[in-house]
C-alpha positions in Angstrom: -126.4 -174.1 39.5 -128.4 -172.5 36.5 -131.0 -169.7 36.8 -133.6 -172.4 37.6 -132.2 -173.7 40.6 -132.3 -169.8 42.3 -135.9 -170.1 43.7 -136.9 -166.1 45.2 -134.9 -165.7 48.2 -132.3 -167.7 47.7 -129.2 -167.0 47.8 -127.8 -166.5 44.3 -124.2 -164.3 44.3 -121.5 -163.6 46.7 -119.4 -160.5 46.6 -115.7 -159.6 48.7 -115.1 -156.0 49.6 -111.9 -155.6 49.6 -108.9 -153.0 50.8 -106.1 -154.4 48.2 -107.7 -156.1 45.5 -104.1 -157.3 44.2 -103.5 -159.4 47.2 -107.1 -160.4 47.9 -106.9 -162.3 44.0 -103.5 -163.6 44.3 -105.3 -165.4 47.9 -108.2 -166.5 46.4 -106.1 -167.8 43.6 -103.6 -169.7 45.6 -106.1 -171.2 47.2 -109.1 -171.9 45.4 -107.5 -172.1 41.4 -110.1 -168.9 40.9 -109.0 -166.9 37.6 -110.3 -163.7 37.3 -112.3 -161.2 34.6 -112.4 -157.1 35.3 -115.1 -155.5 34.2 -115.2 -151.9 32.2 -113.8 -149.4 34.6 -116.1 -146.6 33.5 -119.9 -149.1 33.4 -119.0 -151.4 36.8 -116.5 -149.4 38.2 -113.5 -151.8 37.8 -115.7 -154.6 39.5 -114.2 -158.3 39.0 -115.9 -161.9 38.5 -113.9 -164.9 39.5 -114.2 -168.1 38.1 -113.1 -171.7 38.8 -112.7 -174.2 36.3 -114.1 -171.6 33.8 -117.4 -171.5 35.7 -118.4 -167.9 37.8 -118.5 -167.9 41.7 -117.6 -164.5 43.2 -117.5 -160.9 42.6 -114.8 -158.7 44.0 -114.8 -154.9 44.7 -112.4 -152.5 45.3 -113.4 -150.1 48.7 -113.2 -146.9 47.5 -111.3 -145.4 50.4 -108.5 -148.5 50.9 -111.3 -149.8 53.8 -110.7 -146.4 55.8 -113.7 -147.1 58.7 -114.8 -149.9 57.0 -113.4 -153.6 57.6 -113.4 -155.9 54.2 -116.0 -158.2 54.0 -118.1 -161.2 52.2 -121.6 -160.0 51.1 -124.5 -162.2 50.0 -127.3 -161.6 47.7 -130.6 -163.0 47.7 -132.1 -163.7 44.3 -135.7 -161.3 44.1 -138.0 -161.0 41.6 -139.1 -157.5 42.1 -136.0 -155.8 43.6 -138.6 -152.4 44.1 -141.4 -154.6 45.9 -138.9 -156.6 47.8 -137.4 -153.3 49.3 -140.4 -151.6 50.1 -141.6 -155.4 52.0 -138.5 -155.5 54.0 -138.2 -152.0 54.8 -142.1 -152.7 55.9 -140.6 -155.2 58.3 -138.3 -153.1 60.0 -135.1 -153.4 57.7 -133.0 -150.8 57.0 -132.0 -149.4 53.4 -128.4 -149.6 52.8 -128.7 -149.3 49.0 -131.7 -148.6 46.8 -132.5 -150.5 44.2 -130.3 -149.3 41.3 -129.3 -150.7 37.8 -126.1 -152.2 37.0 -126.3 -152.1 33.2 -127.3 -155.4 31.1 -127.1 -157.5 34.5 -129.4 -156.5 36.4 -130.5 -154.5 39.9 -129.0 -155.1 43.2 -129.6 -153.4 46.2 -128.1 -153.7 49.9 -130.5 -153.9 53.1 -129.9 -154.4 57.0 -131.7 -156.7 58.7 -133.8 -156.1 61.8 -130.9 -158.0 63.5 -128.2 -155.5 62.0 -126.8 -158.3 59.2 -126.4 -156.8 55.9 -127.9 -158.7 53.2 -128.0 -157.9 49.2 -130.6 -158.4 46.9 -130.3 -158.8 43.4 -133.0 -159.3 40.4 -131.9 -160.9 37.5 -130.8 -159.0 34.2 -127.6 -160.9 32.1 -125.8 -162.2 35.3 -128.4 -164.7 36.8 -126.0 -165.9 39.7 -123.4 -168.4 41.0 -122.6 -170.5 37.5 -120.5 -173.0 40.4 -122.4 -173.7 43.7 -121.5 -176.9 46.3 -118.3 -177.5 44.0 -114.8 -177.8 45.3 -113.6 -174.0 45.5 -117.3 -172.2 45.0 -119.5 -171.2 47.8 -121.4 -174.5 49.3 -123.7 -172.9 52.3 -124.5 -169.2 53.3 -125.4 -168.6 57.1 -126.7 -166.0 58.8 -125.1 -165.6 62.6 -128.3 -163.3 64.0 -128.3 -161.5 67.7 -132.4 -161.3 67.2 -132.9 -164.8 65.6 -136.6 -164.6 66.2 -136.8 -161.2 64.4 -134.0 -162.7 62.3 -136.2 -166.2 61.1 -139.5 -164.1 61.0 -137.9 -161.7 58.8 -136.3 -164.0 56.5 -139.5 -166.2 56.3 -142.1 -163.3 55.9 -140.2 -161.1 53.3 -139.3 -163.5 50.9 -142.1 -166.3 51.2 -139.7 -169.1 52.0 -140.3 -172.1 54.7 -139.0 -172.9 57.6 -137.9 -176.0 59.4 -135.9 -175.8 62.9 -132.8 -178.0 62.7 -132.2 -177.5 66.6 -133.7 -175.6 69.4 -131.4 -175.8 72.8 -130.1 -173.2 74.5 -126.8 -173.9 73.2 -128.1 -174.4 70.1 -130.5 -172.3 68.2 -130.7 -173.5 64.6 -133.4 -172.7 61.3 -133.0 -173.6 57.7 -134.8 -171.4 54.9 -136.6 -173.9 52.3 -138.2 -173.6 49.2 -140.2 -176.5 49.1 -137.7 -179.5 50.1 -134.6 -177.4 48.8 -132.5 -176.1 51.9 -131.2 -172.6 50.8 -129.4 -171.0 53.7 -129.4 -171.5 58.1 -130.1 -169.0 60.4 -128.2 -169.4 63.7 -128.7 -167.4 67.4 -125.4 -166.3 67.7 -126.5 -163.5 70.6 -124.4 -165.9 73.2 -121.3 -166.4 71.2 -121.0 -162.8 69.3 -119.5 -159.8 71.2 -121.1 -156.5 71.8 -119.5 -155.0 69.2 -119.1 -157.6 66.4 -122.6 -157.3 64.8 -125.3 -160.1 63.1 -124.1 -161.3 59.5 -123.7 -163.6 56.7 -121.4 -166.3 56.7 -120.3 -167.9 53.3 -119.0 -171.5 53.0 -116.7 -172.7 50.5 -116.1 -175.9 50.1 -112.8 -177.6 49.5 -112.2 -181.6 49.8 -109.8 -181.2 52.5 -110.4 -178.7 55.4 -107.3 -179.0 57.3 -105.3 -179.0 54.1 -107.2 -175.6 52.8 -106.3 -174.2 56.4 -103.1 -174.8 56.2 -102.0 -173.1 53.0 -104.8 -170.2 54.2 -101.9 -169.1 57.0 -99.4 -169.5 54.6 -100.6 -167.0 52.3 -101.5 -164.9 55.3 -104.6 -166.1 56.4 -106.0 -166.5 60.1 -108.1 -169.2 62.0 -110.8 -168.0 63.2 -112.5 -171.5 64.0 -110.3 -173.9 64.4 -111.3 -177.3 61.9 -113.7 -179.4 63.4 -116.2 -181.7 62.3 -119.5 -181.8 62.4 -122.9 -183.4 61.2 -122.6 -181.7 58.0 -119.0 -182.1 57.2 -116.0 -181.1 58.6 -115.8 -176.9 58.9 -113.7 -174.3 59.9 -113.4 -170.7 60.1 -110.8 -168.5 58.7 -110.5 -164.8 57.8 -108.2 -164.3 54.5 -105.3 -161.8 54.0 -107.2 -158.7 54.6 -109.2 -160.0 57.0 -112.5 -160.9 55.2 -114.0 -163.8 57.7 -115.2 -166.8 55.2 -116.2 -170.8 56.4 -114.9 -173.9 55.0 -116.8 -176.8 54.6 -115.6 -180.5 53.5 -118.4 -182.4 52.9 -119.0 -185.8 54.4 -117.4 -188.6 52.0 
């Protein structure tokens, strides 16, 4: 994907919080091939870009306090074009500011919000880094999901903010499923996941990464101390699965259909 392809409010970057940066990279490594660049300690605070196949697809960030309170965890941005007017719209809409906008020197300005269904979402405008350089490639992020208690609030949100479509891929009782579109491009799904999350496991973001075979990529995931979350199963979109990695970050796998 190339700057182009990032319509507003799509999602453009994914970053790991992370307890032990040192085993979160040799993971990653093992079992995606990502290699790894840090960036200066005293301008991005010792933040680190992955890269597969020489291509960007990841940030990672050290927690500041080892994860004390707080549990590791996948972030995604959306791409804005006015990080100061997108705020100020979602805030109007009853998110909540994690982060305000603020500059990350020569890349751009990022900012962190809470959804009115509690998922935390990023927002980034584009400086130097304009996003994924890898996207729907063997060991990059291939789909981003948002699992929403309030998936009304959550779709209305999502639509109203950042001027996308939608287009409702299933709505059962079992089932409760939107895509966000630009125009025929799908960029992300919103799913009601009130029935299926606990009480105290709150809405997020769910990144996919794909890999060409699922149970194989699960596999080596517990060997490298890894956890199944959702055990591999297939379904209309490939075969998935859900795992949370050696400090357990939750991430999806996806194996798209042949």
């Amino acid at each position: 994907m190339t700057s182009h392809d990032f319509p507003a409010g799509a999602p453009c970057w994914i970053d790991l919080m992370t307890s032990d940066m040192s085993r979160s990279r040799e993971f990653y490594t093992a079992l995606f091939g990502w290699n790894y660049e840090v960036g200066d300690e005293e301008k991005y605070g010792g933040y680190t870009t992955a890269f597969k196949d020489g291509k960007s697809v990841a940030g990672l960030m050290q927690s500041q306090d080892g994860g004390q309170g707080y549990p590791d965890v996948w972030s995604t941005y959306l791409r804005v074009d006015d990080i100061a007017a997108s705020v100020s719209a979602a805030t109007n809409a009853g998110a909540i500011s994690y982060l305000d906008p603020m500059d990350v020197p020569e890349q751009g300005k990022m900012a962190m919000l809470g959804d009115p269904s509690g998922a935390s979402v990023g927002l980034w405008e584009f400086g130097g880094h304009t996003g994924f350089q890898a996207h729907e490639e063997t060991g990059a992020a291939a789909w981003h999901e948002l699992h929403s208690k309030d998936y009304p609030a959550a779709v209305s949100f999502y639509r109203d903010v950042f001027g996308l479509q939608t287009s409702v891929m299933s709505d059962t009782p079992e089932f409760r499923y939107t895509n966000l579109l630009d125009g025929e491009q799908e960029l992300a799904g919103i799913m009601d996941a009130a029935a299926f999350l606990p009480d105290e496991v709150p809405s997020s973001w769910q990144v996919y990464f794909q890999t060409d075979d699922v149970d194989a990529t699960v596999a080596l995931a517990l060997t490298l101390g890894g956890t199944v979350i959702n055990a591999a199963e297939d379904s209309p979109y490939g075969r998935i699965a859900g795992l949370s990695d050696c400090t357990g970050a939750m991430f999806k796998l996806v194996q798209p259909q042949a």
